[in-house]
C-alpha beads as a LAMMPS data file, in Angstrom:
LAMMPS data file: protein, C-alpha beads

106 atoms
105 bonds

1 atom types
1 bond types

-500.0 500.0 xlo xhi
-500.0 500.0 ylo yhi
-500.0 500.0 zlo zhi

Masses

1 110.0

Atoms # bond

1 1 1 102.943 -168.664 241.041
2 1 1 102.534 -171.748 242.797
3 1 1 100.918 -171.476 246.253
4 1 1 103.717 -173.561 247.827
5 1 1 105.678 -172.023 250.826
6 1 1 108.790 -173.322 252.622
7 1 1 108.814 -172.332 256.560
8 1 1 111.753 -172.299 258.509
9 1 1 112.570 -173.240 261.921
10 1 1 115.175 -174.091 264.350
11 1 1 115.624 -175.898 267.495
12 1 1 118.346 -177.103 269.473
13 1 1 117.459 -180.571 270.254
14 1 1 116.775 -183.449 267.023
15 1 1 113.822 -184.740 269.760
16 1 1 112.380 -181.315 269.214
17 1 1 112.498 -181.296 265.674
18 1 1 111.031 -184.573 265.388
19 1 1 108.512 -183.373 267.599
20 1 1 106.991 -180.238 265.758
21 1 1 107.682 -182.448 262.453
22 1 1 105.301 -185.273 263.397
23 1 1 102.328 -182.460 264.866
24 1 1 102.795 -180.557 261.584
25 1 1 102.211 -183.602 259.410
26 1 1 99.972 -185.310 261.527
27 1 1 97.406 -182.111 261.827
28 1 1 98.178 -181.575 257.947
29 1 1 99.407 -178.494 258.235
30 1 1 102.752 -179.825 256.053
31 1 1 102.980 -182.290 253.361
32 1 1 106.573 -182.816 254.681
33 1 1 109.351 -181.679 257.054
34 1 1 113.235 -182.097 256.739
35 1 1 115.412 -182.155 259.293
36 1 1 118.631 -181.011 258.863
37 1 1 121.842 -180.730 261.411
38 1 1 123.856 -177.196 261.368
39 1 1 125.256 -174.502 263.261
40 1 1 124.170 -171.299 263.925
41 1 1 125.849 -167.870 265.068
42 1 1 123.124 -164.857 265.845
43 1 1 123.270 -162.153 268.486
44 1 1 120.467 -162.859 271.307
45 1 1 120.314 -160.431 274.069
46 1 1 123.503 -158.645 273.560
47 1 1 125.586 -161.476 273.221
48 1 1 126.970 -163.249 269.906
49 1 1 125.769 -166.724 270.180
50 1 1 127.028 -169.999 268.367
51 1 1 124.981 -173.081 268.702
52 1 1 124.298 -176.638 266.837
53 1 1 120.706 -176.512 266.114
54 1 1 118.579 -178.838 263.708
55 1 1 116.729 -176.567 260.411
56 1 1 113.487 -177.871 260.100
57 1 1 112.239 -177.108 256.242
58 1 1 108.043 -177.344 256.096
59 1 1 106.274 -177.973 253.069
60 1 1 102.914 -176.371 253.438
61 1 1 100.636 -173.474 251.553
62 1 1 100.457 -169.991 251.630
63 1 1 96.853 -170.345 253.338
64 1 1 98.616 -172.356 255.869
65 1 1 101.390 -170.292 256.837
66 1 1 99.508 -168.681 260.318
67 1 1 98.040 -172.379 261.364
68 1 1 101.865 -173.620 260.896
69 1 1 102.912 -170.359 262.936
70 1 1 100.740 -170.863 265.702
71 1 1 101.323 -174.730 265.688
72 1 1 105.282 -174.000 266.249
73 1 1 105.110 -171.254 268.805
74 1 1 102.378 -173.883 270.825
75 1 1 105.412 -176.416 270.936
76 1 1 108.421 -175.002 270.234
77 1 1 110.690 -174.389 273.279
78 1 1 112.443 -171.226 272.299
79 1 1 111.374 -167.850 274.094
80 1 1 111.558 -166.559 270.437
81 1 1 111.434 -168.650 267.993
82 1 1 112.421 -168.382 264.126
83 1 1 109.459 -168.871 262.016
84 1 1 110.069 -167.511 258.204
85 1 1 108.311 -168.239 255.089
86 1 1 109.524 -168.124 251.691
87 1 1 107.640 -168.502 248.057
88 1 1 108.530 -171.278 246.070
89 1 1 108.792 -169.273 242.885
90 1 1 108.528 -172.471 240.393
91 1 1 107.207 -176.157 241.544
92 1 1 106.581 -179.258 239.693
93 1 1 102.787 -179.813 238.799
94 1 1 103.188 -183.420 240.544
95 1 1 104.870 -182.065 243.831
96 1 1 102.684 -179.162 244.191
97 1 1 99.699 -181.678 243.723
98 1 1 100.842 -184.050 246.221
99 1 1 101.627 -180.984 248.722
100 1 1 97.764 -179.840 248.337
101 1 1 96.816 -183.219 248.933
102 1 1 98.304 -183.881 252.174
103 1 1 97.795 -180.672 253.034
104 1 1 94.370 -179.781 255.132
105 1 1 91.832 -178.069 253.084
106 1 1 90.615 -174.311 253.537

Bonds

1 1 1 2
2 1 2 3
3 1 3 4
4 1 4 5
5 1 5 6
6 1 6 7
7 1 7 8
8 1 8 9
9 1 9 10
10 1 10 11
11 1 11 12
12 1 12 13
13 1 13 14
14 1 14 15
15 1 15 16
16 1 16 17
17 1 17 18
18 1 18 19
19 1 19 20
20 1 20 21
21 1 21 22
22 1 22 23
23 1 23 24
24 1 24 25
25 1 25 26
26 1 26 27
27 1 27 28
28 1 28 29
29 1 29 30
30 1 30 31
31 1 31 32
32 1 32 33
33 1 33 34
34 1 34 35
35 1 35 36
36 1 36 37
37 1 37 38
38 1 38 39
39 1 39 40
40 1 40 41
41 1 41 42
42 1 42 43
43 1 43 44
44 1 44 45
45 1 45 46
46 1 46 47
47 1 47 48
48 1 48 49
49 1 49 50
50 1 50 51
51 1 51 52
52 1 52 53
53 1 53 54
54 1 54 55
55 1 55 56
56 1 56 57
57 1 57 58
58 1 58 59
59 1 59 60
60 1 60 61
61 1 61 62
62 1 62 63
63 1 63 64
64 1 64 65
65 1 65 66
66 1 66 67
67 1 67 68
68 1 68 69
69 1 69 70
70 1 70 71
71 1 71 72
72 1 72 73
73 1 73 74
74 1 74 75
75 1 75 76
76 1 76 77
77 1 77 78
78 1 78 79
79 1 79 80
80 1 80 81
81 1 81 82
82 1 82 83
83 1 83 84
84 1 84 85
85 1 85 86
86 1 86 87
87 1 87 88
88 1 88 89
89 1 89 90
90 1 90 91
91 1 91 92
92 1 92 93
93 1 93 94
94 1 94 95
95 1 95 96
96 1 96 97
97 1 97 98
98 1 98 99
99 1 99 100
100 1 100 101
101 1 101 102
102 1 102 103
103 1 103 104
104 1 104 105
105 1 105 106
């Protein structure tokens, strides 16, 4: 299995995304970040919530995955903020190459 990983965030503001984007590419934590507009509904202190939030998708490694966590909850402006990893089961050799390369080495 590839050693690729796809985090997940979300914040309400497109400023903020660009913001932990640009730290997590510029430290080289992630080879790459989308940004992507949607909506969200989710229960937060009793209440069901619906918000517009921007998805931020970060390309990074497995060996990463705690230096990306503790990146986001350093900027991030949620009290609680999502931060979920998922394998990438099957990556291209190329992609996966590039990733590692732009990616800081541990």
């Amino acid at each position: 299995m590839a050693d690729l990983i796809l985090v997940f965030t979300t914040v309400e503001k497109r400023e903020d995304a660009e913001r932990i984007a640009g730290a997590l590419v510029d430290r080289r934590l992630a080879a790459c970040v989308q940004i992507l507009p949607g909506s969200s509904v989710f229960r937060w202190k009793g209440r069901t919530e619906k918000t517009e939030e921007f998805l931020l998708v970060i390309k990074t490694r497995e060996g990463l995955f705690r230096a990306v966590e503790r990146e986001i909850e350093n900027i991030h402006p949620y009290e609680l903020p999502e931060i979920v990893a998922i394998p990438a089961v099957s990556v291209s050799e190329r992609y996966l190459a590039w990733v590692r390369s732009e990616t800081e080495n541990i």
